[in-house]
C-alpha positions in Angstrom: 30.1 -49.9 81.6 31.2 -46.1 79.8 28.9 -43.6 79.2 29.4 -40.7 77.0 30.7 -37.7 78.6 27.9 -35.0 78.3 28.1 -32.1 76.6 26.2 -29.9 79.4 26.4 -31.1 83.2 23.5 -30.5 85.8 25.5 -27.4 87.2 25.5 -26.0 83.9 21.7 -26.5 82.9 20.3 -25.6 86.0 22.3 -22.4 85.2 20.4 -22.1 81.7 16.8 -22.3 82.7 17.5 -20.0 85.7 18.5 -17.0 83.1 15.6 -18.1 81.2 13.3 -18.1 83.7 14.7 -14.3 84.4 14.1 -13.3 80.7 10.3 -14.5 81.0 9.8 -12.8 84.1 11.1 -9.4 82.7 9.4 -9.8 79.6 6.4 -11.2 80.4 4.0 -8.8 79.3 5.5 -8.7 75.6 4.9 -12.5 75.6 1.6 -12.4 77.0 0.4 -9.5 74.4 2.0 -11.6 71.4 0.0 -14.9 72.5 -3.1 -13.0 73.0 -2.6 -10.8 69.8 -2.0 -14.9 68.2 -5.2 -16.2 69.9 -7.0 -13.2 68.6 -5.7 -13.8 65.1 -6.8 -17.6 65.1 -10.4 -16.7 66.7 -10.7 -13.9 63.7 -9.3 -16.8 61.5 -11.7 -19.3 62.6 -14.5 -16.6 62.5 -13.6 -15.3 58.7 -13.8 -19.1 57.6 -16.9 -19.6 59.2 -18.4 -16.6 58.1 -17.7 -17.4 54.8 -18.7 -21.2 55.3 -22.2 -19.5 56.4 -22.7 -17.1 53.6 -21.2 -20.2 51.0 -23.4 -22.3 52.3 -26.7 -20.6 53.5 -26.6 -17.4 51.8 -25.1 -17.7 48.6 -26.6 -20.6 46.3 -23.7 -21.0 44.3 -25.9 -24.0 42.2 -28.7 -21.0 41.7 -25.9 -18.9 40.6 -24.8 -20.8 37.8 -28.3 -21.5 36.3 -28.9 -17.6 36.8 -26.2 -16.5 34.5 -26.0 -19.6 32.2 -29.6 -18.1 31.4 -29.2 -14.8 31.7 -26.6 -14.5 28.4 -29.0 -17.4 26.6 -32.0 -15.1 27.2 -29.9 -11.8 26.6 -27.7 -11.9 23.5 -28.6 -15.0 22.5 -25.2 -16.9 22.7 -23.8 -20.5 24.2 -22.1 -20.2 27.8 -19.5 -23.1 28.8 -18.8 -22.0 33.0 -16.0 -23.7 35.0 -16.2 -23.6 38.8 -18.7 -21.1 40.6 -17.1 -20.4 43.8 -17.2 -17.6 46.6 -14.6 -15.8 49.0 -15.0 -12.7 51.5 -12.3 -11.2 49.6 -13.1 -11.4 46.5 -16.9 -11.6 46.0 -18.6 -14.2 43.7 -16.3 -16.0 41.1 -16.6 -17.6 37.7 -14.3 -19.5 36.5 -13.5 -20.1 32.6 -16.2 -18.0 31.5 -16.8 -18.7 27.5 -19.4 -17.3 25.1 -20.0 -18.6 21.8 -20.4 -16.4 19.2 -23.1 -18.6 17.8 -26.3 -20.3 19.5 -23.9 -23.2 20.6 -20.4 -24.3 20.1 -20.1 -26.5 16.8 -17.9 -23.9 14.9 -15.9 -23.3 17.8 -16.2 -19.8 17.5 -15.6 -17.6 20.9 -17.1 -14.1 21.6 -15.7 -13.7 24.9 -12.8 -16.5 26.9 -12.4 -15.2 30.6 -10.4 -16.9 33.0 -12.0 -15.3 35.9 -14.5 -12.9 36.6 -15.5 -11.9 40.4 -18.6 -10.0 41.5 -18.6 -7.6 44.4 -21.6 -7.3 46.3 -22.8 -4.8 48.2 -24.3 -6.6 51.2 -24.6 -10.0 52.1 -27.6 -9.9 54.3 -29.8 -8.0 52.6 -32.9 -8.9 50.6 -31.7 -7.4 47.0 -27.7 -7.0 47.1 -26.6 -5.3 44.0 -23.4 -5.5 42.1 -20.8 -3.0 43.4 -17.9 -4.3 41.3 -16.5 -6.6 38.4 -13.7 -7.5 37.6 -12.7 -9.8 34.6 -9.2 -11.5 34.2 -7.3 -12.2 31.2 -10.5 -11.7 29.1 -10.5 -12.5 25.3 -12.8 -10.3 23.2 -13.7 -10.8 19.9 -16.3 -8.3 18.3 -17.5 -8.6 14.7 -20.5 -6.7 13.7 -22.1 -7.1 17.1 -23.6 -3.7 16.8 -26.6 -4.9 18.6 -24.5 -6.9 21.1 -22.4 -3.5 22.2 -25.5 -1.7 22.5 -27.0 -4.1 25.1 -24.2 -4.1 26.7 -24.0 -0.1 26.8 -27.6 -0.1 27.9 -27.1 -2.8 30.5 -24.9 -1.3 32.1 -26.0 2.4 32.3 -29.2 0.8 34.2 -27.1 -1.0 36.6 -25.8 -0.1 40.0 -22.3 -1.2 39.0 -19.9 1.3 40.6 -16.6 0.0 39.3 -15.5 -2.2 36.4 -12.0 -3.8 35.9 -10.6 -5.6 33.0 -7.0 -7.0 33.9 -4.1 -8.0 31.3 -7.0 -7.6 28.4 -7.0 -8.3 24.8 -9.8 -7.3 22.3 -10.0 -8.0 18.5 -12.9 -5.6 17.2 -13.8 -5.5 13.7 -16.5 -3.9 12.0 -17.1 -4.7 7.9 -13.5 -5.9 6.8 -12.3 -3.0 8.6 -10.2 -3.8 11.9 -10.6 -1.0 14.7 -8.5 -2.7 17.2 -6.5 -5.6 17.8 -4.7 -5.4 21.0 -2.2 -7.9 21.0 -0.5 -6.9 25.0 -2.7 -7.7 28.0 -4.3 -4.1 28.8 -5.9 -3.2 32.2 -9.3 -1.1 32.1 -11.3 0.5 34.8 -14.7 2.3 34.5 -15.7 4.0 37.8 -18.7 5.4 38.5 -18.4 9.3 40.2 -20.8 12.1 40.4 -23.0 11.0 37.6 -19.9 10.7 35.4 -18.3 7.3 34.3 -14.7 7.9 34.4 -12.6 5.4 32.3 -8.8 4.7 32.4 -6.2 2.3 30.4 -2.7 1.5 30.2 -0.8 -1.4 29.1 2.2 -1.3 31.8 4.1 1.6 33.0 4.7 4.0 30.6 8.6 4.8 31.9 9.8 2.0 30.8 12.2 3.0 27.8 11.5 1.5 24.2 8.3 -0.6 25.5 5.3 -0.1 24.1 3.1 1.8 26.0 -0.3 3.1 25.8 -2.0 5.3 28.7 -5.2 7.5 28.9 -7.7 8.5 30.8 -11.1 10.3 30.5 -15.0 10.5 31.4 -18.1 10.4 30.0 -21.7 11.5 31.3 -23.8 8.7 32.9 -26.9 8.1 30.5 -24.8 10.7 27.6 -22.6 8.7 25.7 -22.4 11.4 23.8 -20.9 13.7 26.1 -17.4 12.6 27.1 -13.6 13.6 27.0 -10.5 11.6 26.9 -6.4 11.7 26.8 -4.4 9.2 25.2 -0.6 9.0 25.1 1.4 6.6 22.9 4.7 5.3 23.1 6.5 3.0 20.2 2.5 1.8 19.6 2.3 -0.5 16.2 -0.3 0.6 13.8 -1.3 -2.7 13.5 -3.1 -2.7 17.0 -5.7 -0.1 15.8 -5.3 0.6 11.9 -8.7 2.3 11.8 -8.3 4.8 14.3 -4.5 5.2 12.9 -5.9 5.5 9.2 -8.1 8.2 10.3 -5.5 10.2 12.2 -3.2 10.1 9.4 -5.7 10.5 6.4 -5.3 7.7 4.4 -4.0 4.1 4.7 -1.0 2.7 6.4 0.5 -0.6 6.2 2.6 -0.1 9.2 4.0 2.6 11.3 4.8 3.2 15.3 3.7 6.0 16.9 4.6 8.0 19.9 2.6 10.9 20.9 -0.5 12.3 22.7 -4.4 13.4 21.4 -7.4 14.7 23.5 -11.0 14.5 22.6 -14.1 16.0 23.5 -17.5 16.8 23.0 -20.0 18.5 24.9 -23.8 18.7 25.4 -24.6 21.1 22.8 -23.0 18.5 20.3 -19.8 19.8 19.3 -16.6 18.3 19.4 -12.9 18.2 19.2 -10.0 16.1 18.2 -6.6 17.8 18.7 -3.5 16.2 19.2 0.8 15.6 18.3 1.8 12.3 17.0 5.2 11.4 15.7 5.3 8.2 13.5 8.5 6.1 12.4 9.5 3.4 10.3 5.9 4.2 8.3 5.0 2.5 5.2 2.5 3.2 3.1 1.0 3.4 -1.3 0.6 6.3 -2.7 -3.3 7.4 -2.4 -4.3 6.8 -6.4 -1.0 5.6 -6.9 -1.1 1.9 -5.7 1.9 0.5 -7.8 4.6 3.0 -5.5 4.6 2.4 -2.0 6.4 4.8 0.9 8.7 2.9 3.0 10.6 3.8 6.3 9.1 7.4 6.4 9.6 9.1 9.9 7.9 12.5 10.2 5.6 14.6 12.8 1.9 15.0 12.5 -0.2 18.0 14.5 -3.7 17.3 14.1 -7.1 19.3 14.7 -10.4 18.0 13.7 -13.8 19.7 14.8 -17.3 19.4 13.5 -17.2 20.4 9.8 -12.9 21.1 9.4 -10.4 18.4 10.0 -6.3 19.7 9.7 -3.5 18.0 9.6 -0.1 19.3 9.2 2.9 16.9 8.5 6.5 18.3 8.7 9.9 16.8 8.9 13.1 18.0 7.6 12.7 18.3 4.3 8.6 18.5 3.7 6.4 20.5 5.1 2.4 19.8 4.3 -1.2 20.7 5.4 -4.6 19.5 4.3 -7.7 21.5 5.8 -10.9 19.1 5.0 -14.5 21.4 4.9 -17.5 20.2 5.2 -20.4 22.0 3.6 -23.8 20.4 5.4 -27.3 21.0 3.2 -29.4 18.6 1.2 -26.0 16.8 -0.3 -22.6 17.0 2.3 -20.0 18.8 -0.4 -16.3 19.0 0.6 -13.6 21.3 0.2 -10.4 19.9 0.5 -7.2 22.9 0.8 -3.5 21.5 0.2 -0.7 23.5 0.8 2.7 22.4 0.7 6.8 22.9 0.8 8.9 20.1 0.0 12.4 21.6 0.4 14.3 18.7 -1.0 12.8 15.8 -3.0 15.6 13.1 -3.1 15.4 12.2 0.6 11.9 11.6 -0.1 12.0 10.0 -3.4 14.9 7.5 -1.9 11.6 6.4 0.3 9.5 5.8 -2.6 10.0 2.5 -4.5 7.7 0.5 -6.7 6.2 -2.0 -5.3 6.7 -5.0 -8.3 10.0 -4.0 -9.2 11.6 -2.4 -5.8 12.9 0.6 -8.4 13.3 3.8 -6.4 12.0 7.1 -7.8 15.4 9.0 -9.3 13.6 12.5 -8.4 15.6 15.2 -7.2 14.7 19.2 -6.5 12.4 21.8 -4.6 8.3 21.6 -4.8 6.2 24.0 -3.4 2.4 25.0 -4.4 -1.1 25.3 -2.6 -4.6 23.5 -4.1 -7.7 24.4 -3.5 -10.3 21.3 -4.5 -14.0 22.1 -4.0 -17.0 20.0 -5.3 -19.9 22.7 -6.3 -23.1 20.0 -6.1 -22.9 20.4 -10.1 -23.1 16.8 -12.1 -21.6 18.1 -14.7 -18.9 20.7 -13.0 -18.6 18.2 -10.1 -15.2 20.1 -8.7 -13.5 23.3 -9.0 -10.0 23.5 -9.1 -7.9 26.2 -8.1 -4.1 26.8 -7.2 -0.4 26.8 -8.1 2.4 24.8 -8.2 6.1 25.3 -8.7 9.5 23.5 -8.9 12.6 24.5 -9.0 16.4 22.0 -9.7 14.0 19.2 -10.6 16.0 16.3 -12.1 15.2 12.9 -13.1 18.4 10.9 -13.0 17.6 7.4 -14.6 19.2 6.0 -17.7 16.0 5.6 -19.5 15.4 9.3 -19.3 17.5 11.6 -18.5 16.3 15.2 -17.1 18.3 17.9 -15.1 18.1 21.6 -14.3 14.2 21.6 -15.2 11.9 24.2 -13.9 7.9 23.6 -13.5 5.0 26.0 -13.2 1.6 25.1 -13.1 -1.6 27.5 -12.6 -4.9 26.3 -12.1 -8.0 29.2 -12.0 -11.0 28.8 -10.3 -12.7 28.4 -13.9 -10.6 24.7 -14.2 -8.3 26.6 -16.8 -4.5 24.8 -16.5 -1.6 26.5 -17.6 1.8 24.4 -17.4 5.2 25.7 -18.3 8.3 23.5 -17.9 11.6 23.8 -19.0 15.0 21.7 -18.4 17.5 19.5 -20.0 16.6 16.4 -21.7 19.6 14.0 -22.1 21.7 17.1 -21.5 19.4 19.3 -24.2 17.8 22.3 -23.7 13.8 21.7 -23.8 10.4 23.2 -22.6 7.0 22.3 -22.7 3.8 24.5 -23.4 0.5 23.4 -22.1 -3.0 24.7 -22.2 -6.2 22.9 -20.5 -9.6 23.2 -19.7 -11.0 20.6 -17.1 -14.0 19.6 -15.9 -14.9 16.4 -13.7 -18.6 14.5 -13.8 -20.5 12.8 -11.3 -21.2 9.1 -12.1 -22.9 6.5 -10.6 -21.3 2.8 -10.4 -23.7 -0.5 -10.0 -22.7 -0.7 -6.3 -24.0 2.9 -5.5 -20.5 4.3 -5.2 -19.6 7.3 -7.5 -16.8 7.7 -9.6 -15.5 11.1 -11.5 -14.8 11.2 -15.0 -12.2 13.7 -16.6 -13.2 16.0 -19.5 -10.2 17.7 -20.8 -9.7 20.0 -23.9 -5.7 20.3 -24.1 -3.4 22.1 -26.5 0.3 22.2 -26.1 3.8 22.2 -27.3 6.7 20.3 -26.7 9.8 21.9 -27.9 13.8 19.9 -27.8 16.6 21.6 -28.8 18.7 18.2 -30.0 17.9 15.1 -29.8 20.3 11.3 -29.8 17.8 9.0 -30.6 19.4 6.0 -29.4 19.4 7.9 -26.0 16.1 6.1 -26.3 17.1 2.6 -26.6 17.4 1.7 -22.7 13.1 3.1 -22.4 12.9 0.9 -24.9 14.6 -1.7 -24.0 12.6 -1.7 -20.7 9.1 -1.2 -22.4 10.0 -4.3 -24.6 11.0 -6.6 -20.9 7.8 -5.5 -19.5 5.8 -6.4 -22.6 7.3 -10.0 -22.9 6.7 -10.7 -19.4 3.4 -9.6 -19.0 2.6 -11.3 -21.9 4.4 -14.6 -20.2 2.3 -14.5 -17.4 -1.0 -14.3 -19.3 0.1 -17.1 -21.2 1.4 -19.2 -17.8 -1.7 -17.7 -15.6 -4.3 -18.1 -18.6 -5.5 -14.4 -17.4 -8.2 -13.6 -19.2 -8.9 -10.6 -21.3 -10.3 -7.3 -19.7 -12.3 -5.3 -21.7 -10.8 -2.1 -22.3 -13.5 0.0 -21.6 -14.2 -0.8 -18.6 -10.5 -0.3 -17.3 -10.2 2.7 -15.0 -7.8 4.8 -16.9 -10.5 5.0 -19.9 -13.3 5.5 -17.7 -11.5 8.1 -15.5 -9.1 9.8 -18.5 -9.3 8.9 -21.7 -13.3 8.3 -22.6 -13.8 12.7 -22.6 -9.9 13.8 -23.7 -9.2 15.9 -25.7 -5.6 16.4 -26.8 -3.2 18.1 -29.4 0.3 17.9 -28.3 2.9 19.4 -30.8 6.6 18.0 -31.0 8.8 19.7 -32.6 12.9 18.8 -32.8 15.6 21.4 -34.2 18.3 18.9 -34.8 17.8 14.7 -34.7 20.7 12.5 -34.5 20.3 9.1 -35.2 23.3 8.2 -32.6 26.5 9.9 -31.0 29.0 10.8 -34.1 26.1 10.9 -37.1 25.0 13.5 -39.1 22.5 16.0 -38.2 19.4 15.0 -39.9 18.0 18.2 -39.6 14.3 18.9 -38.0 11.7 16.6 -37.2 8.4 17.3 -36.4 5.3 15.4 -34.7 2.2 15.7 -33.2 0.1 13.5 -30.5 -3.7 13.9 -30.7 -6.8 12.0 -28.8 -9.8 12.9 -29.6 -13.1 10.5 -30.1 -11.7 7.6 -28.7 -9.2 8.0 -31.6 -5.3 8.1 -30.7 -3.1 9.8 -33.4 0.6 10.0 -33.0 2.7 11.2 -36.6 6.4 11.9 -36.1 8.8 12.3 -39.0 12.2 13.8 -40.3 11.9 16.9 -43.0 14.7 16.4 -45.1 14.1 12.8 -46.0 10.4 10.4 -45.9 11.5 8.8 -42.9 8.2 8.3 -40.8 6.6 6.9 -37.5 2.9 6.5 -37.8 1.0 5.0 -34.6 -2.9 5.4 -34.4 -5.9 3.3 -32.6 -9.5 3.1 -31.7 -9.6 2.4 -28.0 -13.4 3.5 -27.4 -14.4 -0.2 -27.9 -14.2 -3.8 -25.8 -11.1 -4.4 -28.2 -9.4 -1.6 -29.3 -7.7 -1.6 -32.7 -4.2 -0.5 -33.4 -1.8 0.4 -36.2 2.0 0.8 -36.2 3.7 2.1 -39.2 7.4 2.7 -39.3 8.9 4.0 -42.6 12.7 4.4 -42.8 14.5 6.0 -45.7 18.5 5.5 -46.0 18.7 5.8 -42.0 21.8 6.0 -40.4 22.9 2.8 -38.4 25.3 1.9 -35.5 24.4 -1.1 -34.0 23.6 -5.0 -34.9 20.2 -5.1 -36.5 19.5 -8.7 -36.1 21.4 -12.4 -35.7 21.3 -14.5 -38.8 22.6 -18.5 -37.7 24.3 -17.2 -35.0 26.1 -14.0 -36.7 25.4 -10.4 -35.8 24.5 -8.2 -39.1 25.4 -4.7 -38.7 24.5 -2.4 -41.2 25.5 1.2 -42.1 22.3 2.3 -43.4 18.5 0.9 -43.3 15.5 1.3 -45.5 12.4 0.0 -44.1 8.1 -0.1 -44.4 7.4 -1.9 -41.3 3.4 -1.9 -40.7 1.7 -3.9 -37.6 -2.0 -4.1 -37.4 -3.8 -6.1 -34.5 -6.9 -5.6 -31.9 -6.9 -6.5 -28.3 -7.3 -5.0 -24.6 -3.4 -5.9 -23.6 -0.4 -7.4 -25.3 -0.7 -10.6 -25.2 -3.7 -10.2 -27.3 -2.5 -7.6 -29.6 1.0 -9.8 -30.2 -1.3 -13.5 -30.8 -3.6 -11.4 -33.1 -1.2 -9.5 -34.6 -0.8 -9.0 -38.6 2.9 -8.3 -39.5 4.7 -7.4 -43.0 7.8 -5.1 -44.2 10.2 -4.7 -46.6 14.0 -4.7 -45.6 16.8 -3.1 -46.9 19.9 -3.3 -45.5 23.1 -1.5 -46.8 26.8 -1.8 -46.2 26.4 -4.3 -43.8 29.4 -6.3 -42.0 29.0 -9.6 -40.5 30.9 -10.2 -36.4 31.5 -13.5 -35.5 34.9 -14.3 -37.4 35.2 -17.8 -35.2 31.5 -18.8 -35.9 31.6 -17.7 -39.7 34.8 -20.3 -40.2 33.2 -23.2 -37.9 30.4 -22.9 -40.6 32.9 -23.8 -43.8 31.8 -19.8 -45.8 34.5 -18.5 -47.5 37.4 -16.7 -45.3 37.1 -14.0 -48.2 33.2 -13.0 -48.0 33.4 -12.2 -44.3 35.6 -9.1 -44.7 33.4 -7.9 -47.7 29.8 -5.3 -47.0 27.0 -6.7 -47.9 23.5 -5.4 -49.3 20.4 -7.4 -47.9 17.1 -7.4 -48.6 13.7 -8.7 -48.6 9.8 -8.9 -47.6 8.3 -10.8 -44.5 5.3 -11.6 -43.7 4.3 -13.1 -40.1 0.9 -14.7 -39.6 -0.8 -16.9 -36.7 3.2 -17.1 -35.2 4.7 -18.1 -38.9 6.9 -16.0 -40.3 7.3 -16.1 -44.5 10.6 -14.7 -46.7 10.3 -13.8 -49.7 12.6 -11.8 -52.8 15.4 -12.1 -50.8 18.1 -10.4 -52.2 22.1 -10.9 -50.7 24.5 -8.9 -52.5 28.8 -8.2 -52.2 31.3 -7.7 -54.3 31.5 -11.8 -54.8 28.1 -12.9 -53.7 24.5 -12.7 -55.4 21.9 -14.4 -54.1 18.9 -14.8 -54.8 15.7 -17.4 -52.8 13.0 -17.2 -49.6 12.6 -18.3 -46.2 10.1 -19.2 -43.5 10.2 -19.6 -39.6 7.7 -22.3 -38.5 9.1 -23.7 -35.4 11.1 -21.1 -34.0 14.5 -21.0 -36.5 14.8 -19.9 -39.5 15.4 -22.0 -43.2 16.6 -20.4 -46.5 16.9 -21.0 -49.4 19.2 -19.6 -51.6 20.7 -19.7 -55.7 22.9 -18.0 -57.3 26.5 -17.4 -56.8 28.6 -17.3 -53.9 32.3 -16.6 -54.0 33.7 -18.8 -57.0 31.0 -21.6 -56.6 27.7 -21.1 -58.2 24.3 -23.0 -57.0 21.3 -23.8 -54.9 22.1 -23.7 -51.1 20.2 -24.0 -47.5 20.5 -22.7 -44.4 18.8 -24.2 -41.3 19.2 -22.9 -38.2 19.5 -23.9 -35.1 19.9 -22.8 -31.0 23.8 -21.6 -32.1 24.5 -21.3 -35.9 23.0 -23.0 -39.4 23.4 -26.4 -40.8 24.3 -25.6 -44.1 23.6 -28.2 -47.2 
């Protein structure tokens, strides 16, 4: 039989364990600490395990322990407990396991105050008779506070009567509101530690390390006295850190509210024993969007500037700056019977269209076409007086002002406005309107009441006594067409949406801008016009005057032309639920460029119209005003052309009467959506007609006799979506 060869003989082991034999020998010591340092290990093992065995089992009732704080937070704040496993380790102390508090007595509307994965309790002996809690420490904890003023002040008083040297909150997340108001909403895991240290508590936070570039970071630390909660001071430092995570706190540091912004910067507070304090820091905000304070339909968007602020007892400052602004507002507060406030503004805006480029209406997404230099200083103090609530006092000035938007059209203007102590307003202005040279005169005395509203809440009421001038050199009218045209989109859609939304009417009197402005004002605004155009190219009609008064809940507004009777009358009573209102429009031989209406499909353009156009309705808005609304006029239109050559031929009229000028008129009368024609008149050189029409479904049917062309007769004319069926 063959046996493998082996790989080693006998020589060559014996040869082996002799060398290793030597190694032991000369290291023998090494190997004999090693297993002695291992046998001491294992024994400290064995001891460490069975130490904690004994203190599990004999000196630690875990059972006890969970009854104890089940009933403890029952008995306490008053709230449901649901505890996981109750377990205990030398290392860490007592644990808890999935720690949840209701929010309610039990857990039905699975509501949660507090969701903890773990929480461990460090004792400070474990063989005396009354060990106390050294240290806590709670992981991943969920917090959600809602008016639990009670709650945080048990809490505050529990644990300035403990012994509790140290508490730690790891990768924590709190949601505390208070009202509808949300203080904080921390969205990261933050870690927390309160430590006590010569009869101070000293606190520290951070959300990760704060190096870390274009993270979100949060750090700070502080103190505050043991048993003085209102003794304390603490830093904080932001990085990139979304409003969003404490809007209240960001509100407040800002003045006012924000929508959204990210902050980086740094702020220390204070306040000492004898009760005063101090709020100072640097904060620089991006991407920051927020509405207008009292203008809530334009909203601020992507704003980056730098804000130093300094608040102390009675005087908060803040001071905003970027490139192109520069402003600070001083708050005072005047303690006594009644708190009073002064508020200072002073500001420098060096260039407006960087800013106005920011600003955007919030329906419509329109920026604000404002250009030029602002600069002024306000002075706003309330004296106590009902009736003289606040005095006003200050200047403001602007300089290149421009406002570049096809409905109006304003450049090279100029603004100074002077307000004394005594509420007397003085406002100059001159500029360019639609490339004109124009200025405006204005003279006011204000004063601002004290009212109460049913909630409590007060409320200031403008009185104003105005007298002013308005002064343009020349003036296109159909400049005006595109304001109009935009006025008359808004109108037809607002009214749409009360029709499709079935919006009810809102009284007018208890709208804001007749409480606030118009139920005490008193104005007298005088227009005057050297030269009116009726379009590019036409004559100069010569002057036209006009005046705007509002007095008594009455609204006046008279502008006409002096060299012929052409007339625009508006007036209303608006100190009522429904306000009333009149619209007169009296034309006399007015020049004409464009189409004035489409007849079954044609446009009719005339060269001149003659027209006594008066509108009569009541109502809070215009829907209302336009369902209620009483219309009638007389028409007269002259040398008037007919365009639509293709359509006019389609229809069968006579190639000859389209080339000819026509004279049209007639009366209408519109009631409850019908509209009625009658003595209508159409006259050429080969054409007189004579009949009426009506409009009862949304087209138009005439009727017509007389002579048209060579054929004489009766005729109608129905029309429909593109041109009339004629018969």
């Amino acid at each position: 039989m063959k046996f493998p060869i082996a790989l080693l003989s006998d020589e060559d082991l014996r040869a082996y364990f002799s060398i290793f034999l030597s190694i032991l020998r000369k290291h023998q010591k090494t190997i004999y600490s090693f297993l002695a340092l291992g046998g001491v290990f294992f024994l400290l093992s064995l001891i460490y395990i069975g130490f904690e065995y004994f203190l599990k089992t004999k000196r630690i009732p875990l059972v006890s322990v969970r009854a104890i704080v089940t009933e403890t937070i029952n008995k306490e704040i008053g709230k449901a407990v649901d505890l996981g496993v109750v377990d205990f380790s030398l290392r860490e102390g007592l644990i808890l396991e999935d720690l949840v508090i209701s929010r309610e007595e039990d857990f039905s509307f699975n509501a949660h105050l507090l969701k903890v994965k773990k929480v461990t309790f460090r004792l400070s002996s474990y063989f005396t008779n009354n060990p106390y809690v050294e240290r806590i420490d709670f992981f991943s904890p969920n917090l959600v506070l809602e008016n639990d003023e009670e709650l945080e002040k048990k809490l505050i008083e529990y644990f300035q009567n403990t012994k509790i040297k140290e508490v730690i909150f790891h990768d924590t997340r709190i949601n505390y509101k208070k009202g509808n108001s949300t203080i904080l909403n921390w969205r990261e895991g933050w870690d927390i530690s309160f430590r006590r240290k010569n009869d101070k508590i000293f606190v520290s936070y951070d959300n990760g390390w704060f190096w870390v570039p274009n993270a979100t970071r949060v750090k700070g630390e502080g103190y505050f006295a043991e048993g003085k909660f209102n003794e304390y001071k603490f830093e904080f430092f932001w990085k990139n850190y979304p409003s969003e995570e404490a809007p209240l706190l960001v509100n407040y540091l800002f003045g006012t509210n924000l929508q959204s912004s990210v902050l980086s910067g740094e702020a220390v507070t204070e306040k000492t024993s004898d009760g005063s304090y101090m709020i100072k820091g640097d904060v620089e905000y991006e991407n920051t969007n927020f509405y207008l304070p009292w203008i809530n339909s334009y909203l601020v968007k992507g704003l980056r500037f730098n804000e130093k602020f300094l608040f102390q007892e009675n005087k908060e400052t803040r001071e905003y700056s970027s490139y192109d602004f520069q402003i600070k507002v001083e708050d005072i507060v005047t303690p006594g019977k009644e708190i009073l406030l002064q508020k200072n503004i002073l500001f420098d805006v060096a260039e407006l269209e960087p800013l106005a480029e920011l600003l955007q209406d919030s329906q419509t997404g329109d920026k604000v076409p404002l250009s030029g230099k602002l600069r002024g200083n306000l002075e706003i103090k309330e004296t106590g007086e009902k009736n003289k609530w606040f005095k006003v006092a200050g200047e403001v000035a602007g300089d290149s002002l421009s406002w570049n938007s096809p409905l109006l059209l304003i450049r090279n203007a100029s603004l100074n406005l002077r307000l004394t102590e005594d509420n007397n307003l003085n406002l100059q202005a001159k500029g360019e309107i639609f490339g004109k040279p124009a200025g405006l005169e204005l003279l006011s005395q204000l004063d601002w009441t004290r009212q109460k509203k049913t909630d409590g809440s007060f409320y200031y009421p403008l009185y104003s006594k105005s007298k002013g001038n308005l002064q343009i050199q020349d003036l296109v009218a159909n400049n005006l067409s595109e304001l109009f045209q935009s006025w008359k989109k808004e109108t037809n859609e607002e009214i749409k949406e009360r029709q499709e939304k079935l919006i009810p009417e809102e009284y007018f009197y208890q709208k804001k801008i007749y409480k606030y402005f118009l139920e005490s004002m008193n104005l007298d605004l005088g227009l005057k016009i050297s030269s009116f155009y009726p379009y590019d190219g036409a004559a100069d009609q010569g002057e036209a005057k006009g005046s705007f008064v509002i007095k008594d809940g009455r609204l006046n507004f008279v502008f006409g032309l002096e060299k012929s009777a052409s007339k625009l009358n508006i007036s209303s009573y608006f100190a009522t639920k429904t306000p009333n209102f009149s619209f007169g429009l009296l034309l006399d031989r007015y020049p004409w460029s464009e189409s004035w209406m489409k007849v079954c499909g044609l446009l009719l353009k005339p060269r001149l119209v003659s027209m006594d156009y008066s509108f009569a309705s009541q109502g809070s808005d215009y829907y209302t005003l336009s369902k209620d609304g009483r219309i009638n006029y007389y028409l007269k239109l002259e040398n008037a052309i007919w365009e639509g050559e293709e359509l006019w031929f389609k229809m069968n009229l006579p190639d000859s009467l389209y080339k000819e000028s026509y004279t049209i008129e007639f009366n209408l009368d519109h009631y409850f959506e019908s509209d009625y024609i009658r003595n209508l008149s159409v006259i050429s050189t080969s054409t007189d007609l004579k009949g009426y029409g009506q409009n009862k479904s949304g087209f138009f049917q005439y009727s017509f006799y007389g002579l048209m062309g060579e054929n004489r007769g009766n005729w109608s004319f129905t029309e429909d979506d593109t041109r009339c069926v004629i018969k």
